[in-house]
C-alpha positions in Angstrom: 0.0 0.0 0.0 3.2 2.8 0.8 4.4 1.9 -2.5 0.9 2.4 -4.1 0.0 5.8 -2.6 4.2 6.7 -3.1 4.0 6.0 -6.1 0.4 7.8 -6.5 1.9 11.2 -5.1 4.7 11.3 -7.4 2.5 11.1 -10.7 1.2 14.0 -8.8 3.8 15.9 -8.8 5.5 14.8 -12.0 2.7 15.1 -14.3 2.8 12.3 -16.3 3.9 8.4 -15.8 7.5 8.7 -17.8 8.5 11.1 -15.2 7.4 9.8 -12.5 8.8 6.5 -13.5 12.5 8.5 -13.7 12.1 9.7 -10.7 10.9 6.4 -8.6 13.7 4.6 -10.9 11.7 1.7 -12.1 10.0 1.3 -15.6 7.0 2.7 -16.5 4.9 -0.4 -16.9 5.4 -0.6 -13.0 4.6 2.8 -12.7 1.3 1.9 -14.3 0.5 -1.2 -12.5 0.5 0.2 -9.0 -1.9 3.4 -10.1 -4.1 0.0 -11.8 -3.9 -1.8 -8.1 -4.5 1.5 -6.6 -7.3 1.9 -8.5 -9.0 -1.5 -8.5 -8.2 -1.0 -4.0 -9.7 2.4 -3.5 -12.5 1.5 -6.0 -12.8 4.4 -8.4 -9.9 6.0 -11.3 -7.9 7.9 -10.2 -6.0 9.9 -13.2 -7.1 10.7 -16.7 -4.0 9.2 -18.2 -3.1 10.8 -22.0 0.0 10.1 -23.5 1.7 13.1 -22.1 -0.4 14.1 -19.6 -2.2 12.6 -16.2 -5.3 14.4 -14.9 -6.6 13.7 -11.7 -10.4 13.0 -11.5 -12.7 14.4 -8.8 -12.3 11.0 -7.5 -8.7 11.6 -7.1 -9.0 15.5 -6.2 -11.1 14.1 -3.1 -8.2 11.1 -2.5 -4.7 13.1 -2.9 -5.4 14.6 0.6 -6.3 12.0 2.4 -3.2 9.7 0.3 -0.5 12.8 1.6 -1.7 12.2 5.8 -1.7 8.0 5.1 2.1 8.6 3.3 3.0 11.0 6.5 1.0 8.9 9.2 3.4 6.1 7.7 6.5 7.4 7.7 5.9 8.7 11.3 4.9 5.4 12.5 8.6 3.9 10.5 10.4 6.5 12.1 9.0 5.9 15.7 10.0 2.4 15.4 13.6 3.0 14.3 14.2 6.1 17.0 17.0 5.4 18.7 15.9 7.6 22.2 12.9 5.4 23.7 12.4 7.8 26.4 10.6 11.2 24.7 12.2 14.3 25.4 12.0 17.6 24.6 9.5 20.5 24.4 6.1 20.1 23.4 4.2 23.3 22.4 0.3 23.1 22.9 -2.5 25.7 21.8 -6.2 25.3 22.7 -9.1 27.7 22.9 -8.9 29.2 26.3 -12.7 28.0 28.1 -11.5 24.3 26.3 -8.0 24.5 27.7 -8.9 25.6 30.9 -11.1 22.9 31.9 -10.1 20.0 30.1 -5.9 19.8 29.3 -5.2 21.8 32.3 -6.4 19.2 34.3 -4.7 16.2 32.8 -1.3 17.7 32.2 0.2 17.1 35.9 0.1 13.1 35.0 1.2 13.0 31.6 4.3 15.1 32.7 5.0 12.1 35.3 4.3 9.7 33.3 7.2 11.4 30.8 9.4 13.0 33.0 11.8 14.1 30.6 9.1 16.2 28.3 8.3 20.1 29.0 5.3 21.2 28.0 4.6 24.5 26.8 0.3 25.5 26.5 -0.8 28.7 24.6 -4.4 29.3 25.1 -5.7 31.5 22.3 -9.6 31.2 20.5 -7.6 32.1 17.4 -6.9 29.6 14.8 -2.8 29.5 14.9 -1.0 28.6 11.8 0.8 25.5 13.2 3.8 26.0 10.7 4.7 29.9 11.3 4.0 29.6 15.3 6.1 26.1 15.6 3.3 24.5 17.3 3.4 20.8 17.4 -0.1 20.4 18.6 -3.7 22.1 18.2 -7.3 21.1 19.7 -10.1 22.6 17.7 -13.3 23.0 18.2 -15.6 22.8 15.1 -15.3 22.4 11.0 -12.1 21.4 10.2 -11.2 22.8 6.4 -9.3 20.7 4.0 -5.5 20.8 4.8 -2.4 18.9 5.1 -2.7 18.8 8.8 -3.2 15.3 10.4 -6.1 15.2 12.4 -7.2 13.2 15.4 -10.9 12.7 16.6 -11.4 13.7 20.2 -15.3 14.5 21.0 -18.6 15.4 19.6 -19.3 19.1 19.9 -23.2 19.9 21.4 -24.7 22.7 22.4 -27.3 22.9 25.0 -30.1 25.3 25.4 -29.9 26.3 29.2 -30.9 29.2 31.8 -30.9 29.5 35.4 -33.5 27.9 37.8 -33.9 32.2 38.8 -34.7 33.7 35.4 -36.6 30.5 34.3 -39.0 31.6 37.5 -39.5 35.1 36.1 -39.9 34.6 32.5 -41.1 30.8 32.4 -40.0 27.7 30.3 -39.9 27.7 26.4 -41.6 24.3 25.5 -39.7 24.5 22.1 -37.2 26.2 20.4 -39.4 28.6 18.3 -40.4 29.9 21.9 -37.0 31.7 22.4 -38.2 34.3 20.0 -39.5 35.6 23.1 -36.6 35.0 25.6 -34.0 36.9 26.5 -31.4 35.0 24.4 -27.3 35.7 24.9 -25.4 35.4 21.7 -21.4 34.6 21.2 -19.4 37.0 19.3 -16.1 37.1 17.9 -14.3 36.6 14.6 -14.2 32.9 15.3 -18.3 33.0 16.3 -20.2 30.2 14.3 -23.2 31.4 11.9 -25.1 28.1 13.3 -24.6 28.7 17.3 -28.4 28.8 18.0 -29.5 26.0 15.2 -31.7 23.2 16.2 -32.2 20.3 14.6 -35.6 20.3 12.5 -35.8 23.8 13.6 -36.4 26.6 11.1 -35.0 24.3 8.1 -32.2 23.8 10.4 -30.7 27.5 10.2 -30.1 29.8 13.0 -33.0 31.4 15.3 -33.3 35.0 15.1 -33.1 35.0 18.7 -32.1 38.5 20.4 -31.0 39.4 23.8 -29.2 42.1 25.8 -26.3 40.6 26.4 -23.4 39.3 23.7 -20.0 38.5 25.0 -16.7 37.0 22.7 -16.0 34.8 26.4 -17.9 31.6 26.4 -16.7 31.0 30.4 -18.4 34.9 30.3 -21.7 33.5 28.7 -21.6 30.7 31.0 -21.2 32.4 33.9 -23.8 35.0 33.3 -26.4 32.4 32.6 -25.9 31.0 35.9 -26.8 34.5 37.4 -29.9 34.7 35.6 -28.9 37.0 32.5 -31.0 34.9 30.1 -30.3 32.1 27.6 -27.9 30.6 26.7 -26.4 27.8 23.8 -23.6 26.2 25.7 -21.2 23.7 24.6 -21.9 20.3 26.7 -17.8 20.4 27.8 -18.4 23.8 28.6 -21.7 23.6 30.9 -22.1 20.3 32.1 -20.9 20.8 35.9 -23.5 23.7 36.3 -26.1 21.5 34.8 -25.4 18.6 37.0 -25.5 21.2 40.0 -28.4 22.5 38.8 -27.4 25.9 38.3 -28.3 25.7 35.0 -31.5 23.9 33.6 -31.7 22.5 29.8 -34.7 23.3 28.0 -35.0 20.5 25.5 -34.8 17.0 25.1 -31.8 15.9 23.3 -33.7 15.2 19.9 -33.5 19.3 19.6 -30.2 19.9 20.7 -28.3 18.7 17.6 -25.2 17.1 18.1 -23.6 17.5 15.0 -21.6 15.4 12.6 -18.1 13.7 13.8 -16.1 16.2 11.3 -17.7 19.1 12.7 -16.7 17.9 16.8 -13.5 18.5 18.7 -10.1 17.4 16.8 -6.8 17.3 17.8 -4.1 18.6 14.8 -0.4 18.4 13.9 2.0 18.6 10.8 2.8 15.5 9.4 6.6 15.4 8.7 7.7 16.9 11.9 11.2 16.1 12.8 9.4 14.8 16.7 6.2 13.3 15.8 6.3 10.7 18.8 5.8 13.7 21.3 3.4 14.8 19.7 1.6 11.2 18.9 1.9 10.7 22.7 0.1 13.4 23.8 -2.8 13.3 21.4 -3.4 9.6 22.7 -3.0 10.5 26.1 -5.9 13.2 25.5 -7.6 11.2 24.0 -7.8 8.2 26.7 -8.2 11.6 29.4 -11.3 12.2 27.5 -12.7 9.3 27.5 -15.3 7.9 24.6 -18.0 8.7 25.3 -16.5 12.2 26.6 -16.4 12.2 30.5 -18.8 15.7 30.6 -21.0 13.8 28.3 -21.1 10.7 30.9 -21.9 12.8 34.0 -24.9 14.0 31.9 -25.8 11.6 30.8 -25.8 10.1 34.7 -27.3 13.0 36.1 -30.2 12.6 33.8 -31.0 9.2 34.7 -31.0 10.3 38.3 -33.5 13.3 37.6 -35.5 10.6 35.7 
C-alpha cells in the first residue's frame, strides 16, 4: 500500500507516468500497475491518463489529501519504530481555545508530565486559529469544522450545544416548551471573529438555520456567557464540555430533550491537529493519545450528563 499511494503522489507531482517513472527509478509499466492496483483498492480512477499528460479526476481531487496524511502517518509510525531515544524528550508546544484549555488539558497535564518525565510542555491558550507552521506549534485542539488541509487530524469528542438558563430567570420569565419559543426570551449570543453562523440552530428547527433570537447581552467569552447564565442573565447555547458541571448542579437547567439539541456530525466535533513530517512526531503522537484516553469515549462531561439525567429521571 506505501508503494501504491508513493508511487500515487509522485505522478502528482510529476505530471505524467515517464517522469514519475525516472524519478521512482523503475520502468514505466510498473509505474502503471501500482496506479491500476490502486485503482481497483480504492475502488474508483484515479487519473485521466493521455499520452503526455495525467489528470486527476474528482475522484482523485477528493483522494490526494487523504493519500499525503496516510504517506505522512506512515512514515511517522517507521520512524518511531527505528528512534534510537525510547524515552521522549523535549518541548512540546500546545494551543487550545482558552474555556476548552482551561477545563479540560489543564487538568490532565500534571500526569502525563510524570508519566514522561523528561518532556516540557509549553500551552498557549488562544480562541484564534494558529497557523501550526509559522507559530512552531506541534499540537492544536479545535473546536468545530475542520477545512481541508495537510494537517493530520485526530478525533477527540462530539461538539453539542445545549439550550440552558438558570432555575432564577426560568421563575421570572417561564420555560420555552420548544425552540421557536425563544423568540421571546432573552437570548445571549457569542461574538467574535471565530463565532459560528449556526450557534443557536436546532435540529428540525427553522429548516435547520439559525434562530433570530435576540437578547441584551453578547460577549466573545464563552466562560463569560456561562457564567452570566448562571446568574440569571438569560439564555444561553452552551457547549456540553463547557456547561455540564453547572447543569449537573443544577445551576443551569436545559430546555429541550436531546432530539432538539443537535449534536452535529463527527467532522464538525472537537479534533486534535499536527503537521505531518515533523522532525518529533512521537511527542506529539503521545500526547494526542494520552488526550484522548483523558477524554474518555464517550466524553467524560458527556457521561456525567448523561448520569445525572437518569437520576433526575
Amino acid at each position: 500500500m506505501f508503494d501504491a499511494l508513493h508511487c500515487f503522489l509522485t505522478v502528482v507531482e510529476a505530471g505524467n507516468l515517464s517522469r514519475a517513472a525516472k524519478t521512482l527509478q523503475v520502468a514505466v509499466s510498473s509505474v502503471s500497475r501500482r496506479i491500476d492496483w490502486l485503482e481497483e483498492d480504492v475502488g474508483a480512477k484515479l487519473f485521466v491518463r493521455g499520452s503526455r499528460l495525467v489528470l486527476l479526476t474528482d475522484a482523485g481531487e477528493r483522494f490526494l489529501p487523504r493519500a499525503r496524511h496516510l504517506v505522512a502517518e506512515l512514515a511517522e509510525a517507521k520512524a518511531a519504530v527505528t528512534a534510537v531515544d525510547p524515552e521522549p524528550r523535549g518541548v512540546l508546544t500546545v494551543t487550545a481555545p482558552r474555556a476548552f484549555g482551561r477545563r479540560h488539558i489543564a487538568p490532565a497535564v500534571g500526569d502525563f508530565l510524570h508519566r514522561y518525565p523528561l518532556m516540557e510542555l509549553e500551552l498557549q491558550l488562544n480562541d484564534d486559529v494558529v497557523d501550526l507552521s509559522a507559530q512552531r506549534v506541534d499540537v492544536a485542539v479545535r473546536l468545530g469544522p475542520l477545512p481541508d488541509s495537510d494537517l493530520l487530524a485526530t478525533y477527540l469528542a462530539p461538539r453539542r450545544r445545549i439550550a440552558c438558563a438558570s432555575p432564577a430567570y426560568l421563575a421570572r420569565n417561564g420555560t420555552p416548551a420548544t425552540p421557536l419559543d425563544l423568540l421571546d426570551h432573552n437570548c445571549m449570543n457569542y461574538v467574535s471573529r471565530s463565532a459560528l453562523a449556526c450557534w443557536w440552530c436546532f435540529d428540525g428547527v427553522n429548516r435547520n438555520k439559525p434562530l433570530p433570537v435576540s437578547g441584551s447581552l453578547r460577549s466573545d467569552d464563552v466562560d463569560f456567557m456561562l457564567d452570566a447564565a448562571v446568574g440569571g442573565a438569560g439564555v444561553a447555547h452552551l457547549p456540553s464540555w463547557l456547561a455540564s458541571e453547572a447543569l449537573v448542579a443544577g445551576q443551569l437547567v436545559p430546555l429541550f430533550g436531546p432530539a432538539s439539541q443537535g449534536e452535529e456530525r463527527v467532522t464538525d466535533g472537537i479534533h486534535a491537529v499536527r503537521l505531518p513530517g515533523r522532525s518529533h512526531p512521537v511527542k506529539a503522537q503521545l500526547f494526542i493519545a494520552y488526550l484522548r484516553d483523558h477524554v474518555g469515549t464517550p466524553p467524560y462531561w458527556e457521561r456525567a450528563l448523561a448520569a445525572h439525567e437518569t437520576i433526575a429521571a
